[in-house]
N, C-alpha and C positions, 0 to 999 in steps of 0.2 A: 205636811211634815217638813220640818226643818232641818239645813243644810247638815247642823254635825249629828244629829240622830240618826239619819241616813246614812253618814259616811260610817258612826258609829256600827248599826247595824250593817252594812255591807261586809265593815270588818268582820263583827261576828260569823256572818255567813259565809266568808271566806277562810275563816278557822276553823268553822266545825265541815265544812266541805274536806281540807286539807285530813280531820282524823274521820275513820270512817266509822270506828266503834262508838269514838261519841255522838254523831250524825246516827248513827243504827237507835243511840238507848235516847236520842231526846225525841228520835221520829216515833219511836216505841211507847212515849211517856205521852207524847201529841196526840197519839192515834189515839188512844183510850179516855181522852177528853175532846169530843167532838167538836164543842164553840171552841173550844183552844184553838184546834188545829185546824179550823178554818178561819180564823181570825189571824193564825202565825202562818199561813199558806197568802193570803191576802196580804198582809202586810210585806213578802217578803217577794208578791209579785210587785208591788205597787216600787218596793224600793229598786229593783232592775227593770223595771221598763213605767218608768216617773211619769209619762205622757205619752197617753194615746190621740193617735192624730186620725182626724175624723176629716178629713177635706171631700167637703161633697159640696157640688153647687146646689143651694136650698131652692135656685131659681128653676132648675131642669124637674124639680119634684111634684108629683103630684100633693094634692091640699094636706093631706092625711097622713103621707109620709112626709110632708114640711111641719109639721105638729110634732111629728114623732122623732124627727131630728132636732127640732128646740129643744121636747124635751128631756131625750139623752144626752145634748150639750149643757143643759142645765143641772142635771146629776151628775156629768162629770166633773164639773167645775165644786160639789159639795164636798 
């Protein structure tokens, strides 16, 4: 996601935070479209918290959890 679409959406999520009635009827509109509102749930963690920091030494790991952190580092990075 790019820099002004995020700032864009932040704004939005900071306006509809501010009224609550509006926040009440678009969480009301969301809820009753399930991909919706897991797709606007996702998108709206991704924009307040941009990067998850995974700092683990891959050298302390056993073989199989060094497999399994490549490749959850390589799904985060999609």
């Amino acid at each position: 996601m790019t820099t002004t679409p995020r700032k864009l959406l932040r704004y939005l999520l900071g306006s509809i935070a501010r009224h609550p009635r509006l926040k009440r009827a678009l969480v009301d509109l969301a809820y009753r479209v399930p991909w919706m509102d897991t797709r606007l749930r996702n998108l709206a963690y991704r924009v307040e918290h941009p990067e998850a920091v995974l700092d683990v030494d891959p050298t302390q790991l056993a073989d199989g959890s060094e497999r399994c952190l490549t490749r959850m580092r390589a799904r985060a990075r999609e």
